[in-house]
N, C-alpha and C positions, 0 to 999 in steps of 0.2 A: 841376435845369434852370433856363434863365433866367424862364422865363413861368412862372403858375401855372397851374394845370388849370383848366377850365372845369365845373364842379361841379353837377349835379343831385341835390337829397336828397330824398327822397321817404317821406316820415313822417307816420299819422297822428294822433301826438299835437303839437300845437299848442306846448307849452311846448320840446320837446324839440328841434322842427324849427326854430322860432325861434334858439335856441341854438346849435345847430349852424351856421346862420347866419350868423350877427352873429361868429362866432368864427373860422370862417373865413376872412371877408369882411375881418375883422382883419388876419387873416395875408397878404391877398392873394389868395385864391383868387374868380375869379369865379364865384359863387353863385347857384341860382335853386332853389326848389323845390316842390312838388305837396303836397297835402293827403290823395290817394288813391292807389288804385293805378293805375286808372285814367284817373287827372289825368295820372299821372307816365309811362304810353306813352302820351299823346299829347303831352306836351311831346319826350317822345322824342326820337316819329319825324318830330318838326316842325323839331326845331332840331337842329343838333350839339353835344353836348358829349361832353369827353373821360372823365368819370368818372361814374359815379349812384352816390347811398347809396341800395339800396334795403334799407326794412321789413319783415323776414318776415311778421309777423304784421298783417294789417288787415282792417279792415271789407270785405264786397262780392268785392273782388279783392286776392285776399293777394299778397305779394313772390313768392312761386313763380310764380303764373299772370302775375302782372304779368313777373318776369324772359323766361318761354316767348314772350309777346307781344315783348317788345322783341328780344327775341333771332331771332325769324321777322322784322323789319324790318331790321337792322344789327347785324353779329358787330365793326364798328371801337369804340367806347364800349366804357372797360371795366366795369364793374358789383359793386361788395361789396354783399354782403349783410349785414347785421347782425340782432340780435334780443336777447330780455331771454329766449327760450324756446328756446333750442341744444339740439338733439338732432342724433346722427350722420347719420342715415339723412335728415337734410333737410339735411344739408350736403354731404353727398356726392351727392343728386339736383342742389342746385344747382350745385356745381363740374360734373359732368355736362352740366349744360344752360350751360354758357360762364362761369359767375361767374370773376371774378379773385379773391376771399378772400370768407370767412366770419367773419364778427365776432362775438362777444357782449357785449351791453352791461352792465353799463358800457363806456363806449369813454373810456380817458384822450384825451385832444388831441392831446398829441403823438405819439402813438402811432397815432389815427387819421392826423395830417397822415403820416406817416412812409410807410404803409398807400396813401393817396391820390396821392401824390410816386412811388413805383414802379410804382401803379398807370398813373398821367399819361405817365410816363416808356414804357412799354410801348405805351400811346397811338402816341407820339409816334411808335415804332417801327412800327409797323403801318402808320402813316401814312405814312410816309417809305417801307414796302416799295409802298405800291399805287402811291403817285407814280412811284416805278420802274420797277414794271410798266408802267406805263401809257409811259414814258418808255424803253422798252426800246430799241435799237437806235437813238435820236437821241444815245445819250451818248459815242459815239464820237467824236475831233477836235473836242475844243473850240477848242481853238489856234486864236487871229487868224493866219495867216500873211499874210505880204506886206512891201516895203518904199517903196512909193510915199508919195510925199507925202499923195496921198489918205488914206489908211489910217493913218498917221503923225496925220490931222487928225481922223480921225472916232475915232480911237482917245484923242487927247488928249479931244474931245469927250465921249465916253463916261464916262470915267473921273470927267471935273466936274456931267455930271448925272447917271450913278449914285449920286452922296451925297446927290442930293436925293430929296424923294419924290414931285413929281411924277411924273403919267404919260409915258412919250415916244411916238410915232409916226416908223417907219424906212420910209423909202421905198426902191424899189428891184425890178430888175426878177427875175422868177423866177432861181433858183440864184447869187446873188451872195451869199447866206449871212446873211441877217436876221435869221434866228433865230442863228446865232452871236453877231451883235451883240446880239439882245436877252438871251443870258446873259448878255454881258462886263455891260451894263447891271445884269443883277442882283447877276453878283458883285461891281460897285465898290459896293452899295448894303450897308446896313447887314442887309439878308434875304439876305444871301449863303447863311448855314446856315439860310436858313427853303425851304418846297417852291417849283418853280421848274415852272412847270405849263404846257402849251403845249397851244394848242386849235389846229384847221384847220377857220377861218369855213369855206371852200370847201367842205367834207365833210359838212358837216352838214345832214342834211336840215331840209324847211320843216318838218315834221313832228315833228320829235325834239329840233330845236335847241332851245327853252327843257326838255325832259328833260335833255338832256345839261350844258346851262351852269348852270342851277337847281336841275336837281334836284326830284325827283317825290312825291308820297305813295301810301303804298299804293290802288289804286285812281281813279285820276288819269285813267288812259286801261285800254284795254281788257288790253295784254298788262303793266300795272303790276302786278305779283304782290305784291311790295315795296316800301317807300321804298328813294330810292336817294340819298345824297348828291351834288348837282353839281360840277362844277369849280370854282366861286366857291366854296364850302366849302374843298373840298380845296388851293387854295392858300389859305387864311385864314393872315396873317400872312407871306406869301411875295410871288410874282409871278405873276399868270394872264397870258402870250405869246399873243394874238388875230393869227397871222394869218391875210391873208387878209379882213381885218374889211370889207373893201366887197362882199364878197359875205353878208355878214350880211340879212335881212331887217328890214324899216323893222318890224314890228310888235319883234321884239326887240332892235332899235335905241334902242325907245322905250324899252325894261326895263334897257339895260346904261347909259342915261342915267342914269336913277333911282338906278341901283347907283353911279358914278360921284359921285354929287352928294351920295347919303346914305346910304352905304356897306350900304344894308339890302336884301334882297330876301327875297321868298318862293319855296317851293316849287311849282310847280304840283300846282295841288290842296290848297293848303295856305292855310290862316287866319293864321298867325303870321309877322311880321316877325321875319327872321337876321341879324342883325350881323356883317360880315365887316371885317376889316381888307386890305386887297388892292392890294396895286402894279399897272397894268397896263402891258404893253407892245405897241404894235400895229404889226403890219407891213401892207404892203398893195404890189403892185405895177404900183394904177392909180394916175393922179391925182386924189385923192379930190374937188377943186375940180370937175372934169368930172362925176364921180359927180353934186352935189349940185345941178350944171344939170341933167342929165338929170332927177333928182327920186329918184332911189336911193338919194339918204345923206342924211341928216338934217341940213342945214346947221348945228343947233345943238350938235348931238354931233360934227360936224369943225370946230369952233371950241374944244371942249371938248378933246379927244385931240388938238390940233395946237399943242399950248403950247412943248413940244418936240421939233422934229421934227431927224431926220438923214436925210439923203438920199447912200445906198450906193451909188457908182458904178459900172457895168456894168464887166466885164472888159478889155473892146477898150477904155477910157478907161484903162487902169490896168497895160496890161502888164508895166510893171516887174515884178509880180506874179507872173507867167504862170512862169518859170523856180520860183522859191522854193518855187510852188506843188505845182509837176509836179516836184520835187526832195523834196519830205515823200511827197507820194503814192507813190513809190518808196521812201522808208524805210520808208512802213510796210508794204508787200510783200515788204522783205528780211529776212530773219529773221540768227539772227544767224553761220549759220554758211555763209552766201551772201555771195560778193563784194559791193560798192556796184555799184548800176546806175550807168550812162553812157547820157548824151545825144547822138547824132550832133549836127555846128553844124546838118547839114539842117535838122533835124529840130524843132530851133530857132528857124531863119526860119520853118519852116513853123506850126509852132507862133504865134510872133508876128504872123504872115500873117493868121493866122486869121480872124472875125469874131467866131466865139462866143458866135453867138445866146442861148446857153442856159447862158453865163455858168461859173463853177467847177463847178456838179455836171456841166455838159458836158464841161470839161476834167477832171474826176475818170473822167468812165467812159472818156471817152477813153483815157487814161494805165493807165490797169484793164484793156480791151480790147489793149493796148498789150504789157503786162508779159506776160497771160495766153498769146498769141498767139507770143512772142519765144521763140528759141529760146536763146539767152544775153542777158545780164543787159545788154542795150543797146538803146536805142530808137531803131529805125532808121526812115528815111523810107517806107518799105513797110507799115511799121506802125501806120503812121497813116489815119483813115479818109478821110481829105478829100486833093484835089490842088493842092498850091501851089503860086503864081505860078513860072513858069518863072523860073530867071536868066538873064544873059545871059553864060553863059559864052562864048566865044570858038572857034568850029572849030578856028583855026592850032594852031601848036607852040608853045614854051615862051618866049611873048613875056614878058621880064622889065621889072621897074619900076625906078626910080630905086636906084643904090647896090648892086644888086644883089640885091633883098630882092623874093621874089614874093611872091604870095597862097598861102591852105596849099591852096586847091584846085586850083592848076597843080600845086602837087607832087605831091598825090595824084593827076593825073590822069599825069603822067610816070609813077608808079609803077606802077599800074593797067597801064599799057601796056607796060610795062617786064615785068612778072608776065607780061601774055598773052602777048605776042611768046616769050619763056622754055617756053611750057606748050603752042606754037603754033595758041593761040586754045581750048584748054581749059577752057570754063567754070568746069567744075564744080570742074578741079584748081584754075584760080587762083585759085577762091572758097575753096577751103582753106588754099590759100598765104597767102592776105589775113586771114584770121580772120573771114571774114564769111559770112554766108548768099547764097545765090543770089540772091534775090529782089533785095539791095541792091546785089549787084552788077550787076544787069540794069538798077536805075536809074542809076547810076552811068553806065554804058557811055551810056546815053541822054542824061544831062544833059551828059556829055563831047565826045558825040558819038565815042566811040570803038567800032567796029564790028569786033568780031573775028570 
């Protein structure tokens, strides 16, 4: 792997622990380590690292009780044991109680590092499964879709401060897709393969919010059974996604400044300064300028997070969109052994008609409500939940334009009437003659004004 492991050794002979050490430390691995056993669970369950050497045999609290403690806090760390006094039956209680290997020492070096590097690597796995978990159901539709100018600009934009490591700030209003943009952000960014962690400021209670971003010690608050790792841990080396961040409260405002400025925090409940390396990206969809007259945001934390900011234009500014959009959301409803959907032109206007308060996740469920509802793979104006501007089609007959070339809805409306007159005003038959459902031919006849 590219990084080295973040290493806890926990030994209490002095000449040995040194050594191990300094040799590591050599090779790159970042190093830290305890004198007892229980030095070594509470450096634990204070900081994250991905590996412990822990000592079977010690003073007070042996590697066994010391492994049971750390293991009742965090099963993520993974833990060898080693020893100068190997016996079966205490290697097998320990692989039991979670160890990843059993050493005996001598420990050659490379053979250790070798040992620590599959160990680290297993880390990393574990790591990357809970990010997942936790990221379930948002991994769908990464795709920037669109082809406006807009989107053409904020997308060039993306691309040029993703290589940097500043933080950025996206504005914009609910369901225009921020968090889309704050992936593409991470993956033009050199943490593309590092975790990509997304919090929702709004959700979090006054109460829980520095548990859930910090991170807790056992015993911290009343239901803390556990230490628990935070979100700043768990994106270490990646991008922690804050939207939502104006509804943050000013007491944790004041902590994610601190984390910002000197990349350290602690646990609540906890004595020791964590070292995280952390990109952040913030979405919000007030304008935080107003926040910080009202006295809700920290003026000097929206001076901090606003170095680069993009501002994601609402849907009704960007229609060009609106087709390309409602065009993938139909492919991913077809499968592969179903015709392509088809868009009526109504259906279209009305579409573009729209407002769209509530931006693409509106147009998503809409177009979802849409497909669900349809009885063939066509989206017809009946299918839609809103009512759009009337046209002005025309009562008369078959006034034509210059050259002889009408519009396609005189022809469709000649045919239409051509169908009923034939079925003599049979609904139900010329909606089967037509290939269309009832319901659209009922608007049809209305916007035609043809009354059979």
């Amino acid at each position: 792997m590219n990084e080295k492991a973040k290493v806890l050794i926990v030994e209490d002979e002095a000449p040995l622990r040194e050594l191990l050490k300094m040799e590591l430390a050599r090779s790159g691995y970042l190093v830290q380590t305890a004198a007892s056993g229980r030095e070594g669970v509470e450096r634990y369950v204070e900081e994250c690292f991905s590996v412990v050497l822990l000592d079977v045999k010690m003073p007070e609290m042996g590697g066994v009780e010391a492994l049971e403690r750390m293991r009742e806090h965090s099963s993520v760390p993974e833990i060898i044991m080693f020893t100068g006094h190997g016996d079966i039956d205490t290697a097998v209680r320990c692989i039991k109680l979670g160890a990843y290997d059993y050493l005996t020492k001598p420990v050659k070096l490379d053979e250790l590092e070798i040992v620590i590097d599959k160990a680290h690597e297993k880390n990393h796995l574990r790591r990357e499964n809970i990010n997942l978990k936790m990221a379930i159901g948002k991994l769908e539709n990464h795709q920037i879709i669109g082809r406006s100018v807009a989107i053409e600009k904020i997308l060039s934009v993306v691309k040029r401060w993703g290589a940097t490591e500043e933080h950025v700030l996206i504005f914009g209003e609910s369901g225009t897709g921020k968090e889309l943009i704050a992936r593409a952000v991470h993956d033009a960014s050199r943490r593309k393969d590092k975790p990509f962690v997304t919090v929702n400021c709004g959700r979090l209670d006054v109460n829980t919010a520095e548990s859930e971003l910090f991170g807790h010690m056992q015993g911290a608050f009343t239901s803390a059974n556990k230490a628990r790792a935070g979100l700043f841990e768990l994106a270490d080396n990646g991008t922690l996604f804050m939207d939502e961040v104006s509804e943050m409260s000013l007491d944790v405002q004041v902590k994610l400044l601190r984390i910002i400025e000197t990349g350290t925090f602690r646990r609540l409940g906890g004595s020791r300064d964590i070292s995280v390396d952390v990109r952040f990206v913030f979405a919000t969809n007030k304008k935080l300028q107003d926040c910080v007259d009202k006295g809700t945001f920290r003026e000097d934390l929206f001076h901090r997070i606003n170095l680069l900011p993009i501002n994601l234009p609402p849907l009704r500014e960007r229609k060009e969109d609106i087709l390309p959009l409602v065009l993938h959301f139909l492919k991913e409803k077809t499968s592969s052994d179903q015709p392509p959907w088809e868009v009526t032109d109504e259906s279209v206007a009305a579409l573009y008609s729209h407002h769209w308060p509530g931006n693409i996740r509106e147009l998503k469920n809409v177009i979802r409500r849409a497909s669900i509802l349809a009885l063939e793979p066509v989206i017809s104006l009946d299918l839609l939940p809103f009512t759009p501007p009337r046209q002005p089609y025309p009562k008369g007959g078959n006034e034509s334009v210059d050259a002889g070339i009408v519009p396609l809805w005189m022809v469709e409306k000649e045919h239409i009437g051509k169908v009923l007159a034939s079925v003599e005003g049979n609904k139900s038959l010329a909606a089967r003659i037509l290939e269309i459902d009832r319901k659209t031919l009922y608007t049809k006849l209305e916007r035609y004004g043809l009354e059979a």
